[in-house]
C-alpha positions in Angstrom: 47.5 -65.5 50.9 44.6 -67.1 52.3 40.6 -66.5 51.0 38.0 -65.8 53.8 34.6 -67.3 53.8 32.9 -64.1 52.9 35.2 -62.9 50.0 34.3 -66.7 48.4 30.7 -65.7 49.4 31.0 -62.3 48.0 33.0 -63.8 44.8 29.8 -66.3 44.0 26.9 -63.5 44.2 29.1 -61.6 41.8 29.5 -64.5 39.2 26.2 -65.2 39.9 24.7 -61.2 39.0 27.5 -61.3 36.3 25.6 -64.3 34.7 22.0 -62.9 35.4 22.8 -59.4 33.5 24.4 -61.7 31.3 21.3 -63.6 30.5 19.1 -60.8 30.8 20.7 -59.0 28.2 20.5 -61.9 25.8 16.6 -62.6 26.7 15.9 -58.4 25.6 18.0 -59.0 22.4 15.7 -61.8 22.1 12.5 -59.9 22.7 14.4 -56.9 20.1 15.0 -59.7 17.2 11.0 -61.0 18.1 9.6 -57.8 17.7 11.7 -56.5 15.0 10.7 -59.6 12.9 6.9 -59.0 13.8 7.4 -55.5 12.5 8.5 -56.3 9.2 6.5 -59.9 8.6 2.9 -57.1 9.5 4.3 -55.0 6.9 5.3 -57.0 4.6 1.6 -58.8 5.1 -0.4 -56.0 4.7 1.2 -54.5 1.6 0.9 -57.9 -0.1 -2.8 -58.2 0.4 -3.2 -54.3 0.1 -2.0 -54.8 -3.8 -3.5 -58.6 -4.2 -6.9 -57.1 -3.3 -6.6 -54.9 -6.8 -4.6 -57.3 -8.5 -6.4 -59.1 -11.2 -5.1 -62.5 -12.2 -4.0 -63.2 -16.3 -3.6 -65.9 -18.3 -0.8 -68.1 -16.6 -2.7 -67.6 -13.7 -6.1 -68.8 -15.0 -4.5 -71.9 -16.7 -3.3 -73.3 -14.0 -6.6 -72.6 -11.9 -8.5 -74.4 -14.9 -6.2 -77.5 -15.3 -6.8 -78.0 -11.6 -10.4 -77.6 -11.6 -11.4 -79.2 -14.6 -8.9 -82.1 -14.3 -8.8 -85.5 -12.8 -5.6 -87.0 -10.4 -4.6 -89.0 -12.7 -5.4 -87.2 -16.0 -3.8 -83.9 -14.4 -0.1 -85.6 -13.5 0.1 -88.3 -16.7 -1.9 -86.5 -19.1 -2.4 -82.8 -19.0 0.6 -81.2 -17.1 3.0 -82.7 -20.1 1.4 -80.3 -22.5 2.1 -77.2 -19.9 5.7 -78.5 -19.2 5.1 -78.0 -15.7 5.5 -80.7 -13.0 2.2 -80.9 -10.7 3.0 -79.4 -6.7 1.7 -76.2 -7.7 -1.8 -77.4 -9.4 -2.5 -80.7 -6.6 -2.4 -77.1 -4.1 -4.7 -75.8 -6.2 -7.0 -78.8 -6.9 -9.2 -78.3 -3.5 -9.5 -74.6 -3.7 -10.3 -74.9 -7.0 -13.2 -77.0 -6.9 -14.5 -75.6 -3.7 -14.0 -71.7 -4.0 -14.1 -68.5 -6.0 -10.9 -67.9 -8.2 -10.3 -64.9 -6.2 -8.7 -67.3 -4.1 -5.4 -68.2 -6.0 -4.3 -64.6 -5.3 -4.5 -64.9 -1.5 -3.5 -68.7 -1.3 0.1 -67.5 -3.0 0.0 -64.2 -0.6 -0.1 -66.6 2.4 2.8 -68.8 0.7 5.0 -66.0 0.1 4.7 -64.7 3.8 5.2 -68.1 5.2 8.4 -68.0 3.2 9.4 -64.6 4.2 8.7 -65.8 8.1 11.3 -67.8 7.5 13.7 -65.6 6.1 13.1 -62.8 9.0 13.6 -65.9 11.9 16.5 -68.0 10.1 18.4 -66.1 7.6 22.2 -64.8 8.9 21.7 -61.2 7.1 22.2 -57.9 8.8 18.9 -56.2 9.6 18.9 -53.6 7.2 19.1 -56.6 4.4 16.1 -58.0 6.4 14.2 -55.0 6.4 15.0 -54.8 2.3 14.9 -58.0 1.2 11.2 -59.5 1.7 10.2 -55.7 -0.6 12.4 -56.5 -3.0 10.6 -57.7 -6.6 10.4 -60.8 -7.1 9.9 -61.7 -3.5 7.1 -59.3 -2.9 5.5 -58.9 -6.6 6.2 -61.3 -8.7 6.7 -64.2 -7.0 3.9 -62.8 -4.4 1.3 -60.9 -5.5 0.9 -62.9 -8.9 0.0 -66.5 -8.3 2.1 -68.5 -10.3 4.2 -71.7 -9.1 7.4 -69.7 -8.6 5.5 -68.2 -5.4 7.2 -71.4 -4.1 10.4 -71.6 -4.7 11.6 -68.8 -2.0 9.6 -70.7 0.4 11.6 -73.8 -0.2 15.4 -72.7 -1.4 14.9 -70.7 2.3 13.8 -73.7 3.8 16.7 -75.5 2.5 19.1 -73.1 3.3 18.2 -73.2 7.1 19.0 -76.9 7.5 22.1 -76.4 5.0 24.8 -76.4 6.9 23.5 -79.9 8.7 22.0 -81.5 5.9 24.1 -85.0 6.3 22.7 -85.3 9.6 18.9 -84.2 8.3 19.6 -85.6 5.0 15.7 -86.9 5.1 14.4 -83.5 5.8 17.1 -81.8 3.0 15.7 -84.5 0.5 12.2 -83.9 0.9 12.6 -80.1 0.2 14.7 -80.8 -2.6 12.0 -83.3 -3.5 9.1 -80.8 -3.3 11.7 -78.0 -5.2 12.8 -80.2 -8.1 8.2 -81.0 -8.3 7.5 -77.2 -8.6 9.3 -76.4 -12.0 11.7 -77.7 -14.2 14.3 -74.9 -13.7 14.0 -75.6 -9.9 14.1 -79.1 -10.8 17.8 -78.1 -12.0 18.5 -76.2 -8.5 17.3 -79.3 -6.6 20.1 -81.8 -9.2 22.3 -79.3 -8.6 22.1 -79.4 -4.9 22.1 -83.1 -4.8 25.5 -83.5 -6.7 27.3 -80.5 -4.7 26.0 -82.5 -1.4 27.9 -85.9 -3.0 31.0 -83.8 -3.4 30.6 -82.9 0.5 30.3 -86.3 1.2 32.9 -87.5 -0.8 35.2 -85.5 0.7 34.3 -86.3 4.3 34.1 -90.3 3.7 36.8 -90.8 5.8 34.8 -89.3 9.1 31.4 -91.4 7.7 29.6 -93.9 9.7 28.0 -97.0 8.1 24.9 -95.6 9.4 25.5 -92.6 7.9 26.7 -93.4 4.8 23.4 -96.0 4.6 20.9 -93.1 5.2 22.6 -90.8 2.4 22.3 -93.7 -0.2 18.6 -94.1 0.6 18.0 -90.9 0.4 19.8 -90.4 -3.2 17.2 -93.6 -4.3 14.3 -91.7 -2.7 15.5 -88.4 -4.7 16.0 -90.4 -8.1 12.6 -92.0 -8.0 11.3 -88.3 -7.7 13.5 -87.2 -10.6 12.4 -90.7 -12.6 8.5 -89.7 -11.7 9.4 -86.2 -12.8 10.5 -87.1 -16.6 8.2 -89.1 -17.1 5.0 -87.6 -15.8 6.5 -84.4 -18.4 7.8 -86.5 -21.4 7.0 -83.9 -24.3 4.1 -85.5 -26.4 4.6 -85.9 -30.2 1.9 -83.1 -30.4 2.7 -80.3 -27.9 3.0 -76.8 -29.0 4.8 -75.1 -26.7 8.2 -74.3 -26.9 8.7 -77.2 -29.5 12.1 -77.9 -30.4 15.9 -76.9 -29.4 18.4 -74.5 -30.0 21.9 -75.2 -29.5 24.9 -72.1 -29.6 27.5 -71.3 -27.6 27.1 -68.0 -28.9 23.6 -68.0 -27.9 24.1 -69.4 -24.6 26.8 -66.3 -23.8 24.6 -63.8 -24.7 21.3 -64.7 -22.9 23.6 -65.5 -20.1 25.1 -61.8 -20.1 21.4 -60.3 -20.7 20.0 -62.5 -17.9 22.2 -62.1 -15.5 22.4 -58.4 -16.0 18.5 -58.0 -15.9 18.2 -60.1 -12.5 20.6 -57.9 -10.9 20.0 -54.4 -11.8 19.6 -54.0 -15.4 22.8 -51.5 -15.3 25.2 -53.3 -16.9 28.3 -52.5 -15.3 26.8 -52.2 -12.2 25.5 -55.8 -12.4 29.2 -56.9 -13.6 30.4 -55.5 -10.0 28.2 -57.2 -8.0 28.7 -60.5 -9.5 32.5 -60.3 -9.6 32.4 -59.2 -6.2 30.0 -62.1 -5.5 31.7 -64.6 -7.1 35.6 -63.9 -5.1 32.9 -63.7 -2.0 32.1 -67.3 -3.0 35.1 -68.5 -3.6 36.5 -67.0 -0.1 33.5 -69.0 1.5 33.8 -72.5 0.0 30.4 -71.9 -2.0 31.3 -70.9 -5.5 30.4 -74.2 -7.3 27.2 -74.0 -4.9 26.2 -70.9 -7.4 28.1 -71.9 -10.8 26.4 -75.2 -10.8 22.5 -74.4 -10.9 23.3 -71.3 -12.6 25.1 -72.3 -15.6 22.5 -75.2 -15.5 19.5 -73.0 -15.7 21.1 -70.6 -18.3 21.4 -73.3 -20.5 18.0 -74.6 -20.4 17.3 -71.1 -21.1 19.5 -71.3 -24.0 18.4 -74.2 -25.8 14.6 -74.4 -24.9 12.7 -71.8 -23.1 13.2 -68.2 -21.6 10.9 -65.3 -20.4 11.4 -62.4 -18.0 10.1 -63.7 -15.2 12.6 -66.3 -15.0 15.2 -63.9 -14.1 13.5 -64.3 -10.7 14.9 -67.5 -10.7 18.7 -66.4 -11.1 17.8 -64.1 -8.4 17.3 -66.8 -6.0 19.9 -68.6 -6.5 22.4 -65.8 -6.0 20.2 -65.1 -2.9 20.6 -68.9 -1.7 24.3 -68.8 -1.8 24.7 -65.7 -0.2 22.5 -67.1 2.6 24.9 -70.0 3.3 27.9 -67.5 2.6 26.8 -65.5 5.5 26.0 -68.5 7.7 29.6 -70.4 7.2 31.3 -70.8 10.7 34.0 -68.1 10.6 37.6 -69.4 11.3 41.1 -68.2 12.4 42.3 -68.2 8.5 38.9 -66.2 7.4 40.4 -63.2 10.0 41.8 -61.5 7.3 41.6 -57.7 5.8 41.1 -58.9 2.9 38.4 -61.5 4.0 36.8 -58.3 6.3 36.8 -56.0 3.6 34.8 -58.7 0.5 32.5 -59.4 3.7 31.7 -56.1 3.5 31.9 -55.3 -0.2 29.2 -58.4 -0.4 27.2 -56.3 2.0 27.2 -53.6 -0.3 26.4 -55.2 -3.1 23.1 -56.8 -1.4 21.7 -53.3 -0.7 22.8 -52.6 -4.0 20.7 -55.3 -6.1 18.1 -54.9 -3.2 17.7 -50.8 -3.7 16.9 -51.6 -7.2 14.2 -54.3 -6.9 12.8 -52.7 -4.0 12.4 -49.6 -6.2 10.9 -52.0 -9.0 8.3 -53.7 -6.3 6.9 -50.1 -5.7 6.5 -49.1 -9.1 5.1 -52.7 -10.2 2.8 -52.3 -7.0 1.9 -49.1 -7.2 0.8 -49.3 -11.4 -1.2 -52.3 -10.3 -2.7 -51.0 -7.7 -4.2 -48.0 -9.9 -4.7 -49.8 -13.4 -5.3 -53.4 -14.5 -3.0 -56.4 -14.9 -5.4 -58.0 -17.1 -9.0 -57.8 -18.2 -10.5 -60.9 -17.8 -12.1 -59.7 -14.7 -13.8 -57.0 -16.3 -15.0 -58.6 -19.1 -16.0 -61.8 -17.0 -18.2 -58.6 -15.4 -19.4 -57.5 -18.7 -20.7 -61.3 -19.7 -22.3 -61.4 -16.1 -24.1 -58.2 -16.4 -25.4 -58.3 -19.3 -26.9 -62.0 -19.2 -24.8 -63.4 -21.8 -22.8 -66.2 -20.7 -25.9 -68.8 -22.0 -25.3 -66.8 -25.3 -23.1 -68.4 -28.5 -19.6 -66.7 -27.4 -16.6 -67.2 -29.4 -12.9 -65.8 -27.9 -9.3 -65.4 -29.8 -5.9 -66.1 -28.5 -4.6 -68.0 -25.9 -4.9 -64.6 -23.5 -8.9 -65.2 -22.9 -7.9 -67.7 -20.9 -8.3 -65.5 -18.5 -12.0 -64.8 -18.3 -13.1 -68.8 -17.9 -12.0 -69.1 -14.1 -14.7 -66.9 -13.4 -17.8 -69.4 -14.5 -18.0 -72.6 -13.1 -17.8 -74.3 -16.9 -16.0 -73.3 -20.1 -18.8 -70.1 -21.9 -16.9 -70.1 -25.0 -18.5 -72.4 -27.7 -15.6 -72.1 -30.4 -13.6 -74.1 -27.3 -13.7 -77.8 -26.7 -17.3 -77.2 -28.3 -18.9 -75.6 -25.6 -17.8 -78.5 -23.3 -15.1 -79.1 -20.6 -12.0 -79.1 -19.5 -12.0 -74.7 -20.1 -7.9 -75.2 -19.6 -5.9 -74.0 -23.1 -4.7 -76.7 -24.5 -1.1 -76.5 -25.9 -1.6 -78.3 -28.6 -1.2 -79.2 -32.3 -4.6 -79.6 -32.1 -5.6 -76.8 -29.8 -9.4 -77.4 -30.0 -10.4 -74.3 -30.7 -11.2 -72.4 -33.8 -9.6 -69.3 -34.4 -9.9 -68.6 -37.8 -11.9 -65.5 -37.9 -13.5 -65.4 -41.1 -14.6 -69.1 -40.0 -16.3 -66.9 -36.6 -17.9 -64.9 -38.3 -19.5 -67.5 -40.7 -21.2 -69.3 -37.8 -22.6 -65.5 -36.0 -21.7 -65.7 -32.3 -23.3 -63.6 -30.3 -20.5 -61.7 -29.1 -16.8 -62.3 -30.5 -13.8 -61.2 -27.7 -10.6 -60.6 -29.8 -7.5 -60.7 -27.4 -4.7 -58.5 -28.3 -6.7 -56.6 -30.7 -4.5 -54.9 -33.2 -4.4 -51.3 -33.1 -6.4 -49.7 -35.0 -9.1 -51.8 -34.5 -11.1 -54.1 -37.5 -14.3 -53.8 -38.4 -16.3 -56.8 -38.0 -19.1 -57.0 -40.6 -22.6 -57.2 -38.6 -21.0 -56.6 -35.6 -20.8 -52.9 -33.4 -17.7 -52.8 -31.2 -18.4 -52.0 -27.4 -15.7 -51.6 -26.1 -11.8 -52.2 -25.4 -11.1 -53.6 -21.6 -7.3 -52.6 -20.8 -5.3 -54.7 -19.2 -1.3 -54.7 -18.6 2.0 -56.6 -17.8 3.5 -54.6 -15.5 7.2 -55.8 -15.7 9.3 -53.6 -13.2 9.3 -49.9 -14.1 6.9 -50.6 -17.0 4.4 -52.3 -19.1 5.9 -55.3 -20.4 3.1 -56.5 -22.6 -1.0 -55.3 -23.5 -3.1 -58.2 -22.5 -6.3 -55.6 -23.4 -9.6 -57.2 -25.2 -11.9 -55.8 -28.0 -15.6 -57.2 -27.7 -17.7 -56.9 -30.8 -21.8 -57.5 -30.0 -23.8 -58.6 -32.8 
């Protein structure tokens, strides 16, 4: 059977059409992906600065606003951060702004952080879309680690980051090190995730020795120097101080450790028991299936336990979260092979599905309520009464301000207005310690006749203060969730 020149000729222009619908197709789902990502990145921008434009900053917020104002380089890494606990990527962001702009500025410097982060999630992450859609409004992602400025605002920036490059991170083990440099220098939990990584990335290599280059194999050991210097730098820069007061001392318990564990875990997922017992059985044969397990047991048991023996609040669970979230991330992006073309495989692929919207209908449904309550009451009142002091031309007066919580009035004068602190002087930073400098005895107050006294946390019903007329209670609140975590309100007394 013989071809004719014009059948071959025909042949070609139909390849050829074949591969031009071909590649039209793929250029509109390109377009479809662009656009759906610019959808949900406007969204998910304009919500976030909607609720930071109401959102007024607290405590934690104001520290670490005043440490990097009122501190030096030097004094801020070796000196100061070691009574916070804190390593320093977090406050050397915020030295500039600090000294150059309004404080209102923390809020939106962390809203442009988190959507940089969740930029990257829309463009890289392997998800289906209606996990994309979900997951950037989900709690700790939009509200917590978002809308409140804190140093965690980071860490979903950097663990999705990491988790782009994952899967090559022996050839761009410079690039993997450097995030895990900057994620190990934003907390000491995430210092933990960063370890973690670190040691499950040796067991990789390990195992692969045999397919190693010397050139190879030389870049991975400089980077492993590079990352223990970091860690070195790390410890030492945060070396607890004989006379730091801040979650001083250690607790030790297995039985301890099991129960936080149980209560944490359950808390970051969905606070439903049972139905967080599900998801992370379900997650954890998903893991297994994938190769990743240890990639989650590792930092998690390892952050747990710090939470068992030193230090835990609420907002940590967020930290849980993103682990779980990581892992999942490089779940969904392993290469699928032959031996993965199971039912069994098929069906936890989609149970794992399920249990994303899950967690995700749940925190979505806390962002809103968290949102929304902040949106239409206060978070704290250090605004207001920072108004109050402005208004009424008192800020030269003698001023004198209780608890730790009045912190968060001082970012809004350029010097510290409260003369029972550091005398009058600067740093305006709380300092956590022994020696707190400041005078809280109230009896001892009341001796020396400020002008105006600021008790935070007053306790209800409120005291009288001999020679002094109470003007007023400003409310402020901790929305955790689906409710008020904590009262951060403050009682001013005029005399």
């Amino acid at each position: 059977m013989s071809i004719s020149i014009l059948q071959l000729h025909d042949l070609y222009h139909r390849i050829v059409s074949l591969e031009r619908v071909k590649i039209t197709m793929r250029n509109l789902a390109n377009v479809k992906e662009y656009w759906f990502q610019c959808v949900v990145l406007f969204i998910y921008t304009f919500l976030i600065f909607v609720v930071i434009s109401r959102h007024e900053p607290w405590a934690d917020e104001a520290q670490a606003w005043l440490l990097a104002r009122d501190s030096g380089f030097v004094e801020l890494l070796f000196k100061n951060l070691r009574y916070d606990g804190h390593p320093g990527l977090w406050y050397l962001i915020l030295m500039l702004p600090s000294k150059l702009l309004p404080y209102r500025a923390i809020s939106f410097l962390s809203g442009i952080i988190a959507i940089v982060g969740i930029l990257i999630f829309l463009r890289d992450s392997p998800f289906p879309k209606i996990i994309k859609i979900l997951f950037p409004f989900s709690y700790f992602l939009f509200y917590q680690y978002g809308v409140i400025a804190r140093s965690y605002v980071l860490l979903p920036l950097l663990l999705f980051l990491i988790a782009s490059i994952y899967h090559a991170k022996t050839e761009k083990i410079y690039t993997f090190t450097v995030l895990l440099c900057l994620l190990a220098y934003t907390s000491v939990f995430s210092s933990l995730i960063a370890l973690s990584l670190m040691l499950i990335h040796l067991i990789d290599l390990i195992k692969t020795k045999t397919h190693l280059n010397r050139e190879v194999i030389a870049k991975q050991v400089k980077a492993y120097a590079a990352f223990a210097i970091m860690i070195a730098l790390i410890a030492i820069q945060l070396w607890p101080p004989e006379d730091a007061s801040f979650a001083k001392g250690y607790r030790f318990g297995v039985g301890r450790f099991l129960n936080l564990s149980f209560s944490v875990l359950n808390e970051a997922m969905t606070e439903l028991s049972y139905i967080s017992a599900a998801v992370l059985i379900i997650s954890l044969i998903w893991f297994w299936q994938r190769k990743v397990l240890l990639l989650y047991l590792i930092p998690t048991l390892a952050i747990l336990a710090l939470f068992s023996i030193k230090y835990y609040n609420s907002w940590h669970q967020g930290i849980i979260f993103l682990v779980w979230a990581f892992v999942m991330w490089i779940s969904f992006a392993v290469r699928e092979s032959d031996s993965d073309e199971s039912v069994a495989h098929g069906l936890t692929r989609k149970l794992a599905t399920a249990s994303l919207l899950c967690v995700l209908g749940f925190h979505v449904f806390w962002s809103a309520k968290a949102s929304v309550a902040d949106l239409l009451g206060h978070y704290s009142a250090g605004q207001a009464v920072a108004s109050y002091i402005k208004y009424n031309h008192l800020e030269d007066k003698k001023i004198y301000a209780t608890t730790f919580w009045s912190t968060s009035i001082l970012p809004y004068f350029d010097r510290n207005i409260f003369d029972n602190h550091n005398q009058g002087a600067k740093p305006a930073f709380w300092f956590w310690a022994t020696d707190n400098r400041r005078l809280q005895n109230l009896e001892q107050m009341l001796k020396d006749k400020p002008d105006l006294i600021i008790i935070g946390r007053p306790k209800q019903p409120l005291a009288e203060l001999a020679g002094y007329k109470h003007v007023g209670t400003f409310e402020g609140n901790i929305y955790w969730k689906n409710r008020i975590k904590e009262m951060n309100h403050f009682a001013l007394y005029r005399r």
